[in-house]
PyMOL CGO cylinders between C-alpha atoms (Angstrom):
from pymol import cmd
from pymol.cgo import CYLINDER

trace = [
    CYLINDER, 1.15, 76.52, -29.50, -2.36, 78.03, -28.43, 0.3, 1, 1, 1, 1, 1, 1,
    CYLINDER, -2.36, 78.03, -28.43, -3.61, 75.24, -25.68, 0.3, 1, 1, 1, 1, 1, 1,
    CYLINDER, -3.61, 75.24, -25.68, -6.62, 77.74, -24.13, 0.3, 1, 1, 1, 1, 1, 1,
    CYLINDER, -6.62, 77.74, -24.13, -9.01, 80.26, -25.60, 0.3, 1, 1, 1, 1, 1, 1,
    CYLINDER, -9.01, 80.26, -25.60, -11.91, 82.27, -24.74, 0.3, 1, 1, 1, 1, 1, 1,
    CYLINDER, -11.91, 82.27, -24.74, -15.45, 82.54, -25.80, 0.3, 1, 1, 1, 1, 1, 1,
    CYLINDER, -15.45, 82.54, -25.80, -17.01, 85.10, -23.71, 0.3, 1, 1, 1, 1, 1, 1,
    CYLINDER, -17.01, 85.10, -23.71, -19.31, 86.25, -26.18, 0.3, 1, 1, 1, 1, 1, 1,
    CYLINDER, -19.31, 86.25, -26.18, -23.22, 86.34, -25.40, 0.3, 1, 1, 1, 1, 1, 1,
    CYLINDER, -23.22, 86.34, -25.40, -25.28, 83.77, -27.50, 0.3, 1, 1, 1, 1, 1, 1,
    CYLINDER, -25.28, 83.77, -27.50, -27.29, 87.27, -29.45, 0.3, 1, 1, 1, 1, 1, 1,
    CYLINDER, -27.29, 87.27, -29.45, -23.76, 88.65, -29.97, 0.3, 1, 1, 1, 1, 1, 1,
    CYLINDER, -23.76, 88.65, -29.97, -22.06, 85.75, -31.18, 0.3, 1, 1, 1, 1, 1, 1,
    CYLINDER, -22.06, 85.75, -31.18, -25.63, 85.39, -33.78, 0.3, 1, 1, 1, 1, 1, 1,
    CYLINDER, -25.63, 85.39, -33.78, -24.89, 88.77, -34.79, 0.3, 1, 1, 1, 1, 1, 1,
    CYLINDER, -24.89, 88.77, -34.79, -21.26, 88.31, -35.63, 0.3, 1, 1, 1, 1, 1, 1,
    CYLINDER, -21.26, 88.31, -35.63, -21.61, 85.32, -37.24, 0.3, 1, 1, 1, 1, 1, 1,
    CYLINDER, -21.61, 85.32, -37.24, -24.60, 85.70, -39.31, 0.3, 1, 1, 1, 1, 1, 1,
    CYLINDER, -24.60, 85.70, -39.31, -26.46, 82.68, -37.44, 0.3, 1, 1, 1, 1, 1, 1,
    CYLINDER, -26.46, 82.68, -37.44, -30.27, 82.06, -36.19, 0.3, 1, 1, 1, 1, 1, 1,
    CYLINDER, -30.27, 82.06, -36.19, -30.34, 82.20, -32.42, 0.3, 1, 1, 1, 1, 1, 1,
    CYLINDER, -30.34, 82.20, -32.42, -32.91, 79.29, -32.61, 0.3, 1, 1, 1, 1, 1, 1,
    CYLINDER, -32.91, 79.29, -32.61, -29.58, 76.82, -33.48, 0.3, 1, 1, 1, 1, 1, 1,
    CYLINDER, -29.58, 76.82, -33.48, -29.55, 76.72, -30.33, 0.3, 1, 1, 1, 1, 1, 1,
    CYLINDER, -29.55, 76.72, -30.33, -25.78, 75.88, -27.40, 0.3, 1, 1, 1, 1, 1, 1,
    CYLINDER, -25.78, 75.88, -27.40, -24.10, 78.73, -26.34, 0.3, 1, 1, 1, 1, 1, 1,
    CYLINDER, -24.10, 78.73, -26.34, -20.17, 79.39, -25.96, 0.3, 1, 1, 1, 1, 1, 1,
    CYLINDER, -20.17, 79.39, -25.96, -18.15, 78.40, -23.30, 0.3, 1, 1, 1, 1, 1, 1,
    CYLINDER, -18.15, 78.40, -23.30, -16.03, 81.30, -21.05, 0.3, 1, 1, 1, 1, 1, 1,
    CYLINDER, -16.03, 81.30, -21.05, -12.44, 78.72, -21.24, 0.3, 1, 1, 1, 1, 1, 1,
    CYLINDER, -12.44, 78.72, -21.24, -12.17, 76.38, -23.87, 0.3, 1, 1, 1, 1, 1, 1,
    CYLINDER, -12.17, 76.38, -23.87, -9.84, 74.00, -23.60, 0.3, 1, 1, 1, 1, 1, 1,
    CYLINDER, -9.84, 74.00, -23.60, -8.64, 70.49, -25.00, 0.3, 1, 1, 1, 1, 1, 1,
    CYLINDER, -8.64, 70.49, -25.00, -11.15, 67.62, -24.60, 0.3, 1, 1, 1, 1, 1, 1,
    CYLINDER, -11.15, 67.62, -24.60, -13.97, 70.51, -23.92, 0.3, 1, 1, 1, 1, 1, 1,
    CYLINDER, -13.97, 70.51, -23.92, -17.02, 71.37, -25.95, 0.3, 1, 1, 1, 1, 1, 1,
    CYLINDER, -17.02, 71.37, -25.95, -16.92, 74.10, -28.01, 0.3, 1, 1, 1, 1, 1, 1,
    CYLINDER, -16.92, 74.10, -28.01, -19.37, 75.77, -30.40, 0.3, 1, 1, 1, 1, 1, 1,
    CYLINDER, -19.37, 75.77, -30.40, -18.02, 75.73, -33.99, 0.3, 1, 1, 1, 1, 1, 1,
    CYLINDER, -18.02, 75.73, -33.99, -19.67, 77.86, -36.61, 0.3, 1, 1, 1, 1, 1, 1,
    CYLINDER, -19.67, 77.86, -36.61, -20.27, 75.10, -39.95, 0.3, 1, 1, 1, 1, 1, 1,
    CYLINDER, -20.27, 75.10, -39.95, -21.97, 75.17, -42.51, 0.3, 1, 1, 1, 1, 1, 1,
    CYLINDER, -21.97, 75.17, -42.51, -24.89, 73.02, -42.62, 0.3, 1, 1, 1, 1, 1, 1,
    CYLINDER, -24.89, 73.02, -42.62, -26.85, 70.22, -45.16, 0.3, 1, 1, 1, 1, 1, 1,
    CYLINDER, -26.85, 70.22, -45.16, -29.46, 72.76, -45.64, 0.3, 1, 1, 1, 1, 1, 1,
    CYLINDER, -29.46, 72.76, -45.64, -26.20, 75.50, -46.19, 0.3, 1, 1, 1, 1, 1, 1,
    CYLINDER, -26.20, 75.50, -46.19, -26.73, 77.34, -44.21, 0.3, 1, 1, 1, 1, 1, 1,
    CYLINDER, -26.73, 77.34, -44.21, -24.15, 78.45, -41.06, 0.3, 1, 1, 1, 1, 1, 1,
    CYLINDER, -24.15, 78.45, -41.06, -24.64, 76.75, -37.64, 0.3, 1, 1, 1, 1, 1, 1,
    CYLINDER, -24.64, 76.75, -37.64, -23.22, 76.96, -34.53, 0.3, 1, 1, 1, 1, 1, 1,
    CYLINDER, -23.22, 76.96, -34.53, -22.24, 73.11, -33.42, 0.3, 1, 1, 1, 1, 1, 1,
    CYLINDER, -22.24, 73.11, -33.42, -21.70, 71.77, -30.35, 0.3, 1, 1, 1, 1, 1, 1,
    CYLINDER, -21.70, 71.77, -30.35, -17.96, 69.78, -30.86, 0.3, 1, 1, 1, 1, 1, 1,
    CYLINDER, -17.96, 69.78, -30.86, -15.13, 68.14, -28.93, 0.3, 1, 1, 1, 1, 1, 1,
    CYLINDER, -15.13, 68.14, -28.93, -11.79, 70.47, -29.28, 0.3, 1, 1, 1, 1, 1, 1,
    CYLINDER, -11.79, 70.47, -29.28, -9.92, 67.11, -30.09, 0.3, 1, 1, 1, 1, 1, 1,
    CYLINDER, -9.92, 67.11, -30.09, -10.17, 65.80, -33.34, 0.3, 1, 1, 1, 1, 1, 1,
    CYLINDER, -10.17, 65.80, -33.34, -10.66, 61.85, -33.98, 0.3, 1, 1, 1, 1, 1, 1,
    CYLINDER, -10.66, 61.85, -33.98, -10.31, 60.10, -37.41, 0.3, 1, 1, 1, 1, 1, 1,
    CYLINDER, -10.31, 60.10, -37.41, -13.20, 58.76, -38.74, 0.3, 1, 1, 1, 1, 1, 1,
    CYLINDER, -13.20, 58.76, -38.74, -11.21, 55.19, -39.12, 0.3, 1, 1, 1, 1, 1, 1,
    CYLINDER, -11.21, 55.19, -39.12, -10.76, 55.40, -35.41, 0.3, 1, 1, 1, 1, 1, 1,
    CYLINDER, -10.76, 55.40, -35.41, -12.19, 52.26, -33.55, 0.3, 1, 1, 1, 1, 1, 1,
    CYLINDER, -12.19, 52.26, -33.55, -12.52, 53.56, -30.46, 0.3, 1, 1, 1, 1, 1, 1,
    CYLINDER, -12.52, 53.56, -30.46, -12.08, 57.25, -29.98, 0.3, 1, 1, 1, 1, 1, 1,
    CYLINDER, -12.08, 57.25, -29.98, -10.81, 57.07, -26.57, 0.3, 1, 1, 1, 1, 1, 1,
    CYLINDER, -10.81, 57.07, -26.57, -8.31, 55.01, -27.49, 0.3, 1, 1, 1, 1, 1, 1,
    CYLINDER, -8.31, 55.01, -27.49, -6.67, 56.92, -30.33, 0.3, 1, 1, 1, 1, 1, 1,
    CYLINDER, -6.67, 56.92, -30.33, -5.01, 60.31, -29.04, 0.3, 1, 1, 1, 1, 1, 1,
    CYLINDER, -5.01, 60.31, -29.04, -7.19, 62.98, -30.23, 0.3, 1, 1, 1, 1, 1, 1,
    CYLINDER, -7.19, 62.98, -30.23, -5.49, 65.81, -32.48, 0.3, 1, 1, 1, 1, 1, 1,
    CYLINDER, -5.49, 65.81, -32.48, -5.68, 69.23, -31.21, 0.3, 1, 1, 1, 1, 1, 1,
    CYLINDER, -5.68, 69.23, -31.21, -3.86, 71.29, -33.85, 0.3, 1, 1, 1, 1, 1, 1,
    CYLINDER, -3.86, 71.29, -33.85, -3.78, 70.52, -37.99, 0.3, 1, 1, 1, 1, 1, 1,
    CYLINDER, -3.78, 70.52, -37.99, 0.00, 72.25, -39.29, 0.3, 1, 1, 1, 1, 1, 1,
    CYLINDER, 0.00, 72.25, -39.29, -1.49, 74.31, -42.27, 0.3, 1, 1, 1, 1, 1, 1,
    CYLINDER, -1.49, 74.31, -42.27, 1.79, 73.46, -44.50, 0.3, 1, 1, 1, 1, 1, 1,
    CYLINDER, 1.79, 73.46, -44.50, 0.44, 69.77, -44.57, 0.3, 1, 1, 1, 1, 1, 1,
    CYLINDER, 0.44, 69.77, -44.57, -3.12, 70.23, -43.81, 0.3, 1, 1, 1, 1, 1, 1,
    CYLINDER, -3.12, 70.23, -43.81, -4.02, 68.83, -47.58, 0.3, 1, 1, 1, 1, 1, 1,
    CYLINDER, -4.02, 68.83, -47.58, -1.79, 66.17, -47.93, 0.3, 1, 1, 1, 1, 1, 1,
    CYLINDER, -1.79, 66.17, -47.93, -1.63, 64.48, -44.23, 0.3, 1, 1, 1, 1, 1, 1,
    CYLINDER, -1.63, 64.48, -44.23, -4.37, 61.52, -43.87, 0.3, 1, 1, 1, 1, 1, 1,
    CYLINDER, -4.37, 61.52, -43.87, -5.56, 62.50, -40.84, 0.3, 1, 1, 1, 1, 1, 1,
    CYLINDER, -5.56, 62.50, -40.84, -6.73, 66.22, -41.94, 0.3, 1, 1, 1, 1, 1, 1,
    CYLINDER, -6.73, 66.22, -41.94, -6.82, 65.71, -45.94, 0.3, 1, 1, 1, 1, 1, 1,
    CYLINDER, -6.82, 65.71, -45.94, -10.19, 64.80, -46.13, 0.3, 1, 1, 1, 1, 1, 1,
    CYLINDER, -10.19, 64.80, -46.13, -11.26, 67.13, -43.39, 0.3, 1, 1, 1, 1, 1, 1,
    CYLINDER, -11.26, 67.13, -43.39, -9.77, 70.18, -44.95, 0.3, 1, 1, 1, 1, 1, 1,
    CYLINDER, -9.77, 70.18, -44.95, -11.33, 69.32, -48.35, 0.3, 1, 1, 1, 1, 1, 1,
    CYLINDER, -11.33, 69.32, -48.35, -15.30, 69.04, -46.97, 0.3, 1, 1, 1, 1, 1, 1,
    CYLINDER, -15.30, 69.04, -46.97, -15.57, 69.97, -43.28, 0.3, 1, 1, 1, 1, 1, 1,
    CYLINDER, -15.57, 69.97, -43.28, -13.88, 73.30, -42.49, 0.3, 1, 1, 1, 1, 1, 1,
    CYLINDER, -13.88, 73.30, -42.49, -15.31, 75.54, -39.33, 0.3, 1, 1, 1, 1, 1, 1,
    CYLINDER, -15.31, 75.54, -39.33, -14.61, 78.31, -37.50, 0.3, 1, 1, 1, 1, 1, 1,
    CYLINDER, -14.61, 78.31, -37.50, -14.15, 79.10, -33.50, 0.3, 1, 1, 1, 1, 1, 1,
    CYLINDER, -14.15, 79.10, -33.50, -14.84, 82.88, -32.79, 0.3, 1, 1, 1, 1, 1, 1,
    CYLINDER, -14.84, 82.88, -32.79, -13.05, 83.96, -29.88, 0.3, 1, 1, 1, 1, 1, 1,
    CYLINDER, -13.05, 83.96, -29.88, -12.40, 86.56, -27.58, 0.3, 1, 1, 1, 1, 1, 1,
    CYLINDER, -12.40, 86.56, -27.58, -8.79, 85.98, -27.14, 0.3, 1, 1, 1, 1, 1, 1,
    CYLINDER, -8.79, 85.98, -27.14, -6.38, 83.04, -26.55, 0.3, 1, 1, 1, 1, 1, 1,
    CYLINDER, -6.38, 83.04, -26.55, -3.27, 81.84, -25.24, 0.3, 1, 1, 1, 1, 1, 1,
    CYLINDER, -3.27, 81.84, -25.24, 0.51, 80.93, -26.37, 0.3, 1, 1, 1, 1, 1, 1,
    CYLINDER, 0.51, 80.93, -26.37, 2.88, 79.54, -24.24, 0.3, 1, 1, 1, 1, 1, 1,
    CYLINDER, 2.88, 79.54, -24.24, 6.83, 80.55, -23.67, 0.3, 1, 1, 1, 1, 1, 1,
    CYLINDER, 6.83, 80.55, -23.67, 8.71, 77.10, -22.80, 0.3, 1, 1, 1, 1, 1, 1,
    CYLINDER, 8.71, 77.10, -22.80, 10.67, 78.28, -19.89, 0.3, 1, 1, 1, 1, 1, 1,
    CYLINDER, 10.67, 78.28, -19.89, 11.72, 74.32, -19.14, 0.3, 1, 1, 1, 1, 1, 1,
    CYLINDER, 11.72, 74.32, -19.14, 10.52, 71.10, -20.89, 0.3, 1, 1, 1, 1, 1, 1,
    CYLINDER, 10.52, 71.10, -20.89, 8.05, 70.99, -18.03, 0.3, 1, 1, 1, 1, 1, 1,
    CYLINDER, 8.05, 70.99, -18.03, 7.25, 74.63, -17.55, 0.3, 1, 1, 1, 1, 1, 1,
    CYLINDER, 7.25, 74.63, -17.55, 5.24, 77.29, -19.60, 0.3, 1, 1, 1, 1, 1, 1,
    CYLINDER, 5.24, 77.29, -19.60, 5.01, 81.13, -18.89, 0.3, 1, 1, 1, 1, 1, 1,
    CYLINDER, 5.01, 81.13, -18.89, 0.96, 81.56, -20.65, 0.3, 1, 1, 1, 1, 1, 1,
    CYLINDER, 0.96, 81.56, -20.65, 0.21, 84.98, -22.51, 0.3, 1, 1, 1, 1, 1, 1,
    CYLINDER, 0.21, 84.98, -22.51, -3.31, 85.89, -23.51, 0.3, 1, 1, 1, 1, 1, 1,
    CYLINDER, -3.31, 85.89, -23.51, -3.49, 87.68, -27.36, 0.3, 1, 1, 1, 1, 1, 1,
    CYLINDER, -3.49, 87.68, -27.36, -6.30, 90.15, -27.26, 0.3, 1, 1, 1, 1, 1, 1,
    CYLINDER, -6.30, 90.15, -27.26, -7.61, 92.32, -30.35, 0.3, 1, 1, 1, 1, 1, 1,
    CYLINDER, -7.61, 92.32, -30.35, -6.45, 95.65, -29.88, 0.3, 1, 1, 1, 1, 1, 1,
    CYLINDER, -6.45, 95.65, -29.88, -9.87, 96.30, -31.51, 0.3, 1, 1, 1, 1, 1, 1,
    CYLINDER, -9.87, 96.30, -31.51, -11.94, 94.68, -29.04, 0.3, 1, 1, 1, 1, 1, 1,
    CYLINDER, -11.94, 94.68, -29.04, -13.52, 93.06, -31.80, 0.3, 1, 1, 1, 1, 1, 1,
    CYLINDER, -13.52, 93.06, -31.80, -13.74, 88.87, -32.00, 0.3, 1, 1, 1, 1, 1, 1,
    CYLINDER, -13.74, 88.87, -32.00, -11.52, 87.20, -33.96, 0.3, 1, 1, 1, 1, 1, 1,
    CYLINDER, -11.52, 87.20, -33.96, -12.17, 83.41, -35.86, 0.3, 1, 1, 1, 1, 1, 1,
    CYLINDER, -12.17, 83.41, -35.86, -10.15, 80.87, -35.68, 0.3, 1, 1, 1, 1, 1, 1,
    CYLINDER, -10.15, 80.87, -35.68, -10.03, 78.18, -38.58, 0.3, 1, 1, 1, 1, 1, 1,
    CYLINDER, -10.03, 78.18, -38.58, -10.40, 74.14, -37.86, 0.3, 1, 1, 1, 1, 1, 1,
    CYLINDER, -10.40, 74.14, -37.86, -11.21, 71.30, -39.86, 0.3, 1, 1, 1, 1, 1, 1,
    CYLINDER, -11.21, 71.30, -39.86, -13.80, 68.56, -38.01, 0.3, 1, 1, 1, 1, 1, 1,
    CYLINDER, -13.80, 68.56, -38.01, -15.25, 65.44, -37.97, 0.3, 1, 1, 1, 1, 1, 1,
    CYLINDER, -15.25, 65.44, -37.97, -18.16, 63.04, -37.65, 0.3, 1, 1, 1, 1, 1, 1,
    CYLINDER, -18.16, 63.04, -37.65, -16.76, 60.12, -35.94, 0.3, 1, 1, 1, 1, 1, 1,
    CYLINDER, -16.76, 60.12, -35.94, -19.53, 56.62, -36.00, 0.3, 1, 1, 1, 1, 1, 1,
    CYLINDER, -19.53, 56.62, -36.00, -20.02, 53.44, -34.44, 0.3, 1, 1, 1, 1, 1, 1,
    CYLINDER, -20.02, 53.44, -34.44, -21.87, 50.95, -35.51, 0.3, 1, 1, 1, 1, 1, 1,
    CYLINDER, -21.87, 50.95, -35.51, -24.03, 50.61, -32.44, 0.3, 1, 1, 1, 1, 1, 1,
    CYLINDER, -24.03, 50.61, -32.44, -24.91, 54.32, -33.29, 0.3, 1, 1, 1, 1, 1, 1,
    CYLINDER, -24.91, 54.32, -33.29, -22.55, 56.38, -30.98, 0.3, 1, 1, 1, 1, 1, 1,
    CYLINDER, -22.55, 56.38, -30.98, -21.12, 59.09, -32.83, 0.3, 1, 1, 1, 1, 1, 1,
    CYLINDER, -21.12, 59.09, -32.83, -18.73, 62.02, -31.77, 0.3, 1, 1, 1, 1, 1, 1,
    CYLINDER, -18.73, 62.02, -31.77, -17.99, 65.82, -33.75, 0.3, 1, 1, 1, 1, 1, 1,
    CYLINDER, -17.99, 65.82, -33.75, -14.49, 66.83, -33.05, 0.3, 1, 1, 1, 1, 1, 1,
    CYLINDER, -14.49, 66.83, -33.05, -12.73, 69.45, -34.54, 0.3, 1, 1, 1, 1, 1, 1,
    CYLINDER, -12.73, 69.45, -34.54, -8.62, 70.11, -34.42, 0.3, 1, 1, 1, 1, 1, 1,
    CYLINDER, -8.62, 70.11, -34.42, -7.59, 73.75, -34.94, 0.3, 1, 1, 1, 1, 1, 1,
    CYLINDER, -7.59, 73.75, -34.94, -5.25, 74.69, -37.65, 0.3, 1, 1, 1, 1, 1, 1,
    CYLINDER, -5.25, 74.69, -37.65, -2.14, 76.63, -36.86, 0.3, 1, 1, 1, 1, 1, 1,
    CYLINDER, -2.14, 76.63, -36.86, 0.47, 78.25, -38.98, 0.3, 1, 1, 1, 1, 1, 1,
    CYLINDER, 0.47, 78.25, -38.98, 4.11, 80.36, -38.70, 0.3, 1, 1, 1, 1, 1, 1,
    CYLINDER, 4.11, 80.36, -38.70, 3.63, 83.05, -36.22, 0.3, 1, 1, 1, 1, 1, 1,
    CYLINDER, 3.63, 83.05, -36.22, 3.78, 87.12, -36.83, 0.3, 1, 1, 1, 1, 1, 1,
    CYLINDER, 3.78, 87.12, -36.83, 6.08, 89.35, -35.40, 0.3, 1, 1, 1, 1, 1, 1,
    CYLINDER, 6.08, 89.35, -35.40, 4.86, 89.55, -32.20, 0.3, 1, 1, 1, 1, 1, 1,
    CYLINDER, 4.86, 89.55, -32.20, 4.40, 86.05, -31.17, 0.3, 1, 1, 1, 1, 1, 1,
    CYLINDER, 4.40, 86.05, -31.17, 7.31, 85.00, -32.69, 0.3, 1, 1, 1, 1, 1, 1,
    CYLINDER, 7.31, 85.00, -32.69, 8.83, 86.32, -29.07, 0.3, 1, 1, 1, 1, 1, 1,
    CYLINDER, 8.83, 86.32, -29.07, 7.24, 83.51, -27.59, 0.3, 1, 1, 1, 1, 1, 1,
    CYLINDER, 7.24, 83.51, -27.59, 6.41, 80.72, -29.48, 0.3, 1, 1, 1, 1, 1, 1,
    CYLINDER, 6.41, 80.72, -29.48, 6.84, 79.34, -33.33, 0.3, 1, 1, 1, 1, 1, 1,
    CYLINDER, 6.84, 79.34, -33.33, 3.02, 78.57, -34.21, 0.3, 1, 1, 1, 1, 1, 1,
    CYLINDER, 3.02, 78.57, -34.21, 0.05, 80.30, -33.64, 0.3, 1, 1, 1, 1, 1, 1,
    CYLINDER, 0.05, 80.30, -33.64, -3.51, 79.80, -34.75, 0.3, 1, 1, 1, 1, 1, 1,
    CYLINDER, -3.51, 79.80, -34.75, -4.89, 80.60, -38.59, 0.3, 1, 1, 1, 1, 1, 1,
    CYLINDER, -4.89, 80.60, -38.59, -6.71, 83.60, -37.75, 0.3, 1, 1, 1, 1, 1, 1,
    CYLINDER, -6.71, 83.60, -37.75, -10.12, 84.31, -40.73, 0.3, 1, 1, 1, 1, 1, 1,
    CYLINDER, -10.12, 84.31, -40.73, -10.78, 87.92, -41.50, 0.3, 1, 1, 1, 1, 1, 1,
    CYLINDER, -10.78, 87.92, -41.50, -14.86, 88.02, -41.86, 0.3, 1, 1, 1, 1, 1, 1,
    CYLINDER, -14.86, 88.02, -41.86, -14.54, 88.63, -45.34, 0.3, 1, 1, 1, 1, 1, 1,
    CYLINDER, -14.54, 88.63, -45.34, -12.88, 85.13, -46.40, 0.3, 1, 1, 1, 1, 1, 1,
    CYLINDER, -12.88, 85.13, -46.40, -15.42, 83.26, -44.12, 0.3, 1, 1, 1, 1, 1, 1,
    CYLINDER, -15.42, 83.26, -44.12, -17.79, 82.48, -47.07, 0.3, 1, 1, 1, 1, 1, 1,
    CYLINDER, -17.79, 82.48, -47.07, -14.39, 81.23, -49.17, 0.3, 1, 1, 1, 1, 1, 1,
    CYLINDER, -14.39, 81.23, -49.17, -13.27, 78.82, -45.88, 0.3, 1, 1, 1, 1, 1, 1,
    CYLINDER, -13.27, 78.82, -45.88, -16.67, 77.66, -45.21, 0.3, 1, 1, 1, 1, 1, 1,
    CYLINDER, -16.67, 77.66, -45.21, -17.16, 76.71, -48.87, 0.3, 1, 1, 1, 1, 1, 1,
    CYLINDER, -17.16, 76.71, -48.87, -20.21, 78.69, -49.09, 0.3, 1, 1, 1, 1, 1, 1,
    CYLINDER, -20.21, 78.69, -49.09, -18.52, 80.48, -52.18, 0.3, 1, 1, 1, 1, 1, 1,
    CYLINDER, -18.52, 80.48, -52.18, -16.88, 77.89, -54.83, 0.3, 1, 1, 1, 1, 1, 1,
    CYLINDER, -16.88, 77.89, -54.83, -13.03, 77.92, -54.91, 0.3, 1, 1, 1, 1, 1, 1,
    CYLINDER, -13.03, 77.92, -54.91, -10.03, 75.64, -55.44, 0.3, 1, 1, 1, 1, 1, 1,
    CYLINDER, -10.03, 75.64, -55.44, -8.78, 74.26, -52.46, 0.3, 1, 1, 1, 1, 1, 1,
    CYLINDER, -8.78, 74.26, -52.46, -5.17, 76.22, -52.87, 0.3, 1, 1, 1, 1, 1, 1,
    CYLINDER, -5.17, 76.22, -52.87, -7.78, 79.30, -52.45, 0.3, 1, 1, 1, 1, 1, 1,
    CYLINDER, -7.78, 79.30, -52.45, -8.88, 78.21, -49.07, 0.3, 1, 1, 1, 1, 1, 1,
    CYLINDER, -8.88, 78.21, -49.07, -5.23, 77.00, -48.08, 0.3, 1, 1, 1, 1, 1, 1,
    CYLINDER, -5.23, 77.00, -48.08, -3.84, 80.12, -48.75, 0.3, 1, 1, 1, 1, 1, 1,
    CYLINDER, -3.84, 80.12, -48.75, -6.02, 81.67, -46.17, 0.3, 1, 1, 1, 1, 1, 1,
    CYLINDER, -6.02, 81.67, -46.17, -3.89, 80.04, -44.00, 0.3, 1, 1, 1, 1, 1, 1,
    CYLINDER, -3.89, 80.04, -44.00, -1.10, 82.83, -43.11, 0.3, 1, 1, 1, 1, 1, 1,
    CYLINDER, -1.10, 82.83, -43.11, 0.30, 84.90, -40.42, 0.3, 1, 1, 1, 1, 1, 1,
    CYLINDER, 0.30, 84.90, -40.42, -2.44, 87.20, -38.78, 0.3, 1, 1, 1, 1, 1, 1,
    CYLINDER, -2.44, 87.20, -38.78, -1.61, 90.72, -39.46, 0.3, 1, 1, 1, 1, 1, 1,
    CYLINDER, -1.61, 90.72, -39.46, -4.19, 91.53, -36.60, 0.3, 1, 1, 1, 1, 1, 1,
    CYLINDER, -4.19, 91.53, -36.60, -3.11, 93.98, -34.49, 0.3, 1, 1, 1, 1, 1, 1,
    CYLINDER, -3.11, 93.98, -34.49, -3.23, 92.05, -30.89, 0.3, 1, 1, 1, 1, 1, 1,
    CYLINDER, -3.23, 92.05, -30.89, -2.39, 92.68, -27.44, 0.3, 1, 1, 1, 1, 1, 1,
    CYLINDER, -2.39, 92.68, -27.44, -0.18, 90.55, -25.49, 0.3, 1, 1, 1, 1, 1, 1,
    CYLINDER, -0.18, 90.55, -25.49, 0.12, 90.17, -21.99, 0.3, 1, 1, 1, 1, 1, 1,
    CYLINDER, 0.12, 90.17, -21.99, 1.48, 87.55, -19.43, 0.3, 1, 1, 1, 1, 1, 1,
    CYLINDER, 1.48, 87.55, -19.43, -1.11, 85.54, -17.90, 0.3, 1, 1, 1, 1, 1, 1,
    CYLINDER, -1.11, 85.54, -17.90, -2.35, 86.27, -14.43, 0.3, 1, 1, 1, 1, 1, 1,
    CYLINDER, -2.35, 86.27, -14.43, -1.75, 83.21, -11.99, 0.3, 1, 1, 1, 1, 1, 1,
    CYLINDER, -1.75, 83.21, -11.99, -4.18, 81.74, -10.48, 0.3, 1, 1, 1, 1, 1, 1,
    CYLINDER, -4.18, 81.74, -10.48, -4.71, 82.93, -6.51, 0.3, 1, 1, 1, 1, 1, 1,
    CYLINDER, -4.71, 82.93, -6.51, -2.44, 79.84, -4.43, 0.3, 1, 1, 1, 1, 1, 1,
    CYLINDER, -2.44, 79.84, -4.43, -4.25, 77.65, -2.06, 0.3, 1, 1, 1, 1, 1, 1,
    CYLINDER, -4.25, 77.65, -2.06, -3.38, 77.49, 1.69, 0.3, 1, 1, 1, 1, 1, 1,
    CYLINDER, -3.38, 77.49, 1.69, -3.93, 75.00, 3.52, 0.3, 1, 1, 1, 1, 1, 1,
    CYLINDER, -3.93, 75.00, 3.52, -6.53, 76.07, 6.17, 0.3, 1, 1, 1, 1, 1, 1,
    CYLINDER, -6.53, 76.07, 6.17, -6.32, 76.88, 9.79, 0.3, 1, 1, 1, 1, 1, 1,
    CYLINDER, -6.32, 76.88, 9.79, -7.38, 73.32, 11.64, 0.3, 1, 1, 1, 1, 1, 1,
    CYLINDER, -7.38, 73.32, 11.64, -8.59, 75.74, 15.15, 0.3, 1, 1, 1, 1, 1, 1,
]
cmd.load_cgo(trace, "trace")
C-alpha cells in the first residue's frame, strides 16, 4: 500500500495544472511521506480551489489529543461512506494530492519491503483522491490532516501489492471536489482501478554508509 510519493512539480506548474491562483501561496514537497506536510488541492469557503498546507495522517475530529490517537494514512474506498472515521469526511471534505509518481511495496518478509516507484508513461501528473479534516482544541490549536483513499489494484500492480491509490482523471475533479452537484454514489464510484498507463520500476537504494577512516 503506497507509503511515499512525489511532488516535484514547480509551484507555476502545479497552478497551471490545477487551475489555482499562485497567490494561495506553500509550495509542494519533493518526498512526501506519513506525518509530513503536504499541499492538498480543496475547495475553499469562497469555492473556489486552494492548495492547503495538511498533515498526510488523518485525525478524527472527536480526537482529544491528536498525538495520542494513531493517525490514519489510507481510507479503503469499499467502506469510505459507511466507516465513522471517514463517513463524514468523504461526504464534505474531499481533496486531491497531484503527484509526480509514488511508491508500492512487495512484502518480501513481515519485516521487509522491495519499494517500486509508478510513473505516468505520459509524463503527465497524476491526482490522487483523500478525504481531510479540521481537527480543534479548545485552547485554539487546530490541525488539517488528510488520509488518502485507496482501492483494488490494476493489472500491473496487482504483481506487487493488493491496494493502490484512487487515481482522479482531470475531468471528474469538479464531481470529487463537489464543485459540480452529485449524489455521493457519483463521487464513490470514482473510486476504481486506474487504467493509467504507468511505469514501474524497482526502487533505487539508497548509497550505504561506511564508517569513515579514523587516520
Amino acid at each position: 500500500m503506497c507509503g511515499k510519493f512525489t511532488q516535484m512539480l514547480r509551484w507555476s506548474e502545479l497552478c497551471e495544472f490545477a487551475d489555482l491562483q499562485e497567490s494561495m501561496g506553500g509550495g509542494p514537497e519533493e518526498t512526501a511521506t506519513p506525518i509530513r506536510l503536504v499541499s492538498v488541492i480543496a475547495i475553499g469557503a469562497d469555492g473556489k480551489r486552494k492548495a492547503v498546507r495538511m498533515r498526510w495522517g488523518l485525525v478524527p475530529p472527536g480526537a482529544k489529543d491528536p498525538t495520542a490517537v494513531k493517525p490514519h494514512i489510507h481510507a479503503r474506498a469499499e467502506t469510505i461512506d459507511t466507516k465513522p472515521t471517514f463517513r463524514e469526511a468523504f461526504a464534505k471534505r474531499r481533496g486531491l494530492v497531484v503527484v509526480n509518481s509514488f511508491n508500492e511495496g512487495l512484502e518480501i518478509t513481515p519485516t521487509k519491503t522491495e519499494q517500486y516507484v509508478l510513473t505516468p508513461k505520459d509524463g503527465a501528473p497524476i491526482a490522487i483522491a483523500v478525504v481531510w479534516e479540521h481537527w480543534r482544541e479548545p485552547l485554539g490549536g487546530s490541525l488539517l490532516s488528510f488520509a488518502m483513499v485507496t482501492v483494488p489494484p490494476n493489472a500491473l500492480i496487482a504483481t506487487i501489492t493488493d491496494r493502490m491509490p484512487a487515481l482522479i482523471e482531470p475531468k471528474d475533479w469538479p464531481l470529487w471536489l463537489g464543485e459540480t452537484k452529485a449524489d455521493l454514489a457519483d463521487a464513490k464510484a470514482l473510486l476504481k482501478s486506474s487504467a493509467r498507463d504507468l511505469d514501474m520500476q524497482r526502487a533505487k537504494k539508497p548509497p550505504s554508509r561506511t564508517q569513515p577512516d579514523l587516520f
